[in-house]
C-alpha positions in Angstrom: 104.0 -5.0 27.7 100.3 -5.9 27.3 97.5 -5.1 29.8 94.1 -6.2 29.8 91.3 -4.6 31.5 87.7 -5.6 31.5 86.8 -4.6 28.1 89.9 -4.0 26.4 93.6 -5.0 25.8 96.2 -2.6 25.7 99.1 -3.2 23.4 101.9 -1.8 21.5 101.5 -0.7 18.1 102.5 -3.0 14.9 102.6 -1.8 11.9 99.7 -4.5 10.3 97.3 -1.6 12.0 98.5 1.1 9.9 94.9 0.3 7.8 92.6 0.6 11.0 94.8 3.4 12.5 93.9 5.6 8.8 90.5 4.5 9.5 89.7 6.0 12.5 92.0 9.1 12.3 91.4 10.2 9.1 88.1 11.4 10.9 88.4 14.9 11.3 86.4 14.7 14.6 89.1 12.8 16.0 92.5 14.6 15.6 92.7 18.2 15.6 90.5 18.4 19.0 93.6 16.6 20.3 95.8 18.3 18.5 97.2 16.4 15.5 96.0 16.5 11.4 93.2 13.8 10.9 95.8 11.0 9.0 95.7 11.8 4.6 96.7 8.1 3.9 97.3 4.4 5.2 101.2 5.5 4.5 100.6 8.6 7.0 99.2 6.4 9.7 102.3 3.6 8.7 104.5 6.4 9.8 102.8 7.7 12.6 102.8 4.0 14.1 106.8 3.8 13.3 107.4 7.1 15.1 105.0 8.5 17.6 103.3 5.3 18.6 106.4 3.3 18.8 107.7 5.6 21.8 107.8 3.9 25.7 104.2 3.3 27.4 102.0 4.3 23.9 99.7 1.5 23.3 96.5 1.1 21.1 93.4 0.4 22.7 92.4 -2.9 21.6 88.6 -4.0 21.5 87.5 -7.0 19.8 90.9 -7.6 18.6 90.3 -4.2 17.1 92.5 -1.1 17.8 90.0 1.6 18.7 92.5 4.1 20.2 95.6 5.2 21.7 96.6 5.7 25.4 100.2 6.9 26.1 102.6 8.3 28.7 104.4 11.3 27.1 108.3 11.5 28.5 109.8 15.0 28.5 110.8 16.1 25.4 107.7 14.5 24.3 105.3 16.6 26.4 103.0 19.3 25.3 104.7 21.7 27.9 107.4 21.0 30.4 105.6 19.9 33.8 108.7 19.5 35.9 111.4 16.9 36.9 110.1 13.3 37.0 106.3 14.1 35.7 104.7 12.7 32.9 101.8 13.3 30.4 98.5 11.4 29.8 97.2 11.3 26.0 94.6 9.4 24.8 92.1 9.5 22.0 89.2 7.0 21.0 87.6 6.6 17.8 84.5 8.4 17.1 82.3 5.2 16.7 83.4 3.9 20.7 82.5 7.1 22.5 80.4 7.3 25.2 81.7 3.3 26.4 83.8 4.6 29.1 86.6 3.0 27.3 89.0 6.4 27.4 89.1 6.4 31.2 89.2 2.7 31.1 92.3 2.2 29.5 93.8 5.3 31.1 93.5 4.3 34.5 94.9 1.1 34.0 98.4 3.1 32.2 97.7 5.5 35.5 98.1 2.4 37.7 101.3 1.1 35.6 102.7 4.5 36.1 102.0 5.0 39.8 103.2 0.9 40.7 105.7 0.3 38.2 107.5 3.0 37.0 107.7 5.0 40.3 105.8 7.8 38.8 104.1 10.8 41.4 102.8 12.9 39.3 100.7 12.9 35.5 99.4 15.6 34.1 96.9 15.8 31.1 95.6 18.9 29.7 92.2 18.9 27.2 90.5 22.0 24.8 88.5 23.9 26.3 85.5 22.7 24.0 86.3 19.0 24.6 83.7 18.0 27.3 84.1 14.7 26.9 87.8 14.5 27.6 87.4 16.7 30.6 84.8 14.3 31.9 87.6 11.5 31.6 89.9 13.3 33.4 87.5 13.6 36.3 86.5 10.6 36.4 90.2 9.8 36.7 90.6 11.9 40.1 92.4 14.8 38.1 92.1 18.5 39.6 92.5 21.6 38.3 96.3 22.2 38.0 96.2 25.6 35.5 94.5 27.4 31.8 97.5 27.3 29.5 97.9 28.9 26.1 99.0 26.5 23.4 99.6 25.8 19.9 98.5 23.3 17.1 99.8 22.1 14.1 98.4 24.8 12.2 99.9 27.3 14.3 97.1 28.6 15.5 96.8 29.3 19.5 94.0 28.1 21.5 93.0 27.6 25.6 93.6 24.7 27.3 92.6 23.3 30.8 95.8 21.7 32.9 94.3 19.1 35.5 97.2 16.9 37.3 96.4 13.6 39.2 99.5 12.7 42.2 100.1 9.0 43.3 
């Protein structure tokens, strides 16, 4: 499926952006504030495209033919946490050179609306670090509401606070 919004297209992942993919998330801004390892080669992003980004409703955010960024609904098992029968999760992340465009909460609300009118979804959830202002400024520019602080952790086994916000249809 492919979705267009005003600025950007939303589109599943092929593996011919493995190159742009290790661009962008070999930054180490990027990743481990959403909780992944900034990418080590253009093979690690290859693989990262044939596994995690080739799950249902992940899509790279597409600007200028360009993909910038991800946007995903996460299916339980797939979730950071379980959030209960029928819910999903909201992930996204945007390269470092395209913040502050809006584009995050762009291509989010238009997944948001594919999961509330197409897929019978009620409820999404999305949780953000503490110290990421600018994703908790997406969220609530979304609608999202405090839901719960949750204790989580990364890849480097290390625990850190997070902030819960849910958004119902």
């Amino acid at each position: 499926m492919i979705f267009k919004t005003s600025n950007l297209t939303l589109r599943p992942w092929s593996e011919d952006d493995a190159e742009c993919l290790y661009h962008f998330a070999k930054n180490p801004n990027i990743g481990p504030i959403a909780g992944w390892p900034p990418h080590e080669s253009v093979e690690d992003s290859l693989n990262i495209i044939k596994t995690v980004f080739a799950k249902k409703e992940t899509y790279a955010i597409v600007k200028d033919d360009v993909p910038i960024g991800c946007v995903g609904l996460l299916f339980h098992p797939d979730t950071n946490h379980w959030w209960g029968e029928g819910a999903v999760e909201l992930g996204y992340w945007i390269a470092e050179e395209h913040w502050g465009n809006g584009y995050a909460a762009e291509a989010s609300k238009a997944i948001i609306d594919h999961a509330f009118d197409d897929l019978g979804i009620s409820q999404i959830y999305a949780s953000y670090r503490t110290e990421n202002v600018r994703s908790k400024r997406v969220l609530e520019k979304l609608g999202f509401e405090y839901y719960a602080e949750m204790t989580n952790e990364n890849y480097l086994h290390e625990f850190f606070t997070e902030v819960a916000l849910k958004l119902e249809k």
